[in-house]
N, C-alpha and C positions, 0 to 999 in steps of 0.2 A: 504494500500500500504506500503510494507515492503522493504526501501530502507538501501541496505549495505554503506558503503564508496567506495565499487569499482564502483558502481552506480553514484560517484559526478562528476566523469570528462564526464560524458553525461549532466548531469544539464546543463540549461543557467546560466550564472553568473549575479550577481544582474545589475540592471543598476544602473545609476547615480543617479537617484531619488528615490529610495529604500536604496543605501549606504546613503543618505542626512537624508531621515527620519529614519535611524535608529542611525545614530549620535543623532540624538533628542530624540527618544524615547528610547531607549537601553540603559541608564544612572545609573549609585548605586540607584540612588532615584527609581525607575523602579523596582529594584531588590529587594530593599529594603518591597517595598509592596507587592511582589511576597512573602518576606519571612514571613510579616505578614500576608497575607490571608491564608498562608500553615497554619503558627501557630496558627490564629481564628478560620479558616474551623468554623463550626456551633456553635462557642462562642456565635458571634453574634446574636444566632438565637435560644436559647436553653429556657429553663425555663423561663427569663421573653426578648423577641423578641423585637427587634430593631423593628421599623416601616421602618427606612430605611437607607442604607448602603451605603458611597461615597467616592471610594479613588483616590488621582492621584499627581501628583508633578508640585510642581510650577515651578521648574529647577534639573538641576541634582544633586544639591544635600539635595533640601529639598521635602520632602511629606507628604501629608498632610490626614489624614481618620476620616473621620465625621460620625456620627450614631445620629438618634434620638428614644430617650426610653431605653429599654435594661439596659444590666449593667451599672452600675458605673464605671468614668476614672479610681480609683482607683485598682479596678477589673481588668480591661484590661491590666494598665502597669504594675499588679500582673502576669498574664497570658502571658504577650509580651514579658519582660525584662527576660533576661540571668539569672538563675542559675543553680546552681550542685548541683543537688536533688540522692545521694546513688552514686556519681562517673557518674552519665549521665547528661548535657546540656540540659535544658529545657528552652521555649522559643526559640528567637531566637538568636543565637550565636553573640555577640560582642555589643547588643541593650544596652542603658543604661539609668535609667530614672535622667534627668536633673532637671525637674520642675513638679508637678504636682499640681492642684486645684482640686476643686469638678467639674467641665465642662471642663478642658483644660489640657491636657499634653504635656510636650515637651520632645522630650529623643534624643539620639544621638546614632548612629547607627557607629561603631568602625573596621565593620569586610569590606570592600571596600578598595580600593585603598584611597579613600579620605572620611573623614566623613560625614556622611549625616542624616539632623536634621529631624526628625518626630515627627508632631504633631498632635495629638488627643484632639476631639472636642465631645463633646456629648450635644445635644442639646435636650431640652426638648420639648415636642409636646404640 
């Protein structure tokens, strides 16, 4: 189904409990995982495979993505974080790593109305 914009003034308008949950769910932190799973797409799951994959936000502006097996944190906030690789933005735009261990990363995500802290967890099987 292929809807124009002259198509929106037929739409029903949302109700009151759908504008509610989307004040909750609709958040940077939301957006924010949106922009790391565009950026993963099959990281996670390439040469040596995650057993298993978990992302979501504790509020708006923190989010949280867990994996067990797979690569290294290190790997990933190599693959996640912002740079300019020949004049193009690799990664994702505005991400920045704050803290990283061998199991845990924390980075800060810059490109939002308000900052929003992401952390990565790699747990072992």
């Amino acid at each position: 189904m292929n809807l124009s914009l002259a198509d929106q003034a037929t739409l029903p308008d949302l109700s009151d409990q759908e504008r509610h949950l989307l004040n909750l769910v609709a958040t940077p932190a939301a957006t924010l995982l949106g922009l790391v799973a565009d950026a993963l797409r099959t990281r996670l799951f390439g040469d040596d495979p995650v057993t298993w994959v978990d992302g979501w936000q504790t509020n708006p502006s923190t989010a949280r993505l867990e994996w067990q097996d797979g690569p290294e944190v290190a790997e990933v906030v190599e693959h996640l974080a912002a740079r300019l690789v020949e004049d193009t933005v690799e990664g994702v735009p505005g991400l920045r790593a704050v803290t990283t261990t061998d199991t845990h990363a924390q980075l800060v995500w810059l490109g939002g109305t308000t900052p929003v802290a992401l952390h990565l967890t790699r747990l072992d099987g």
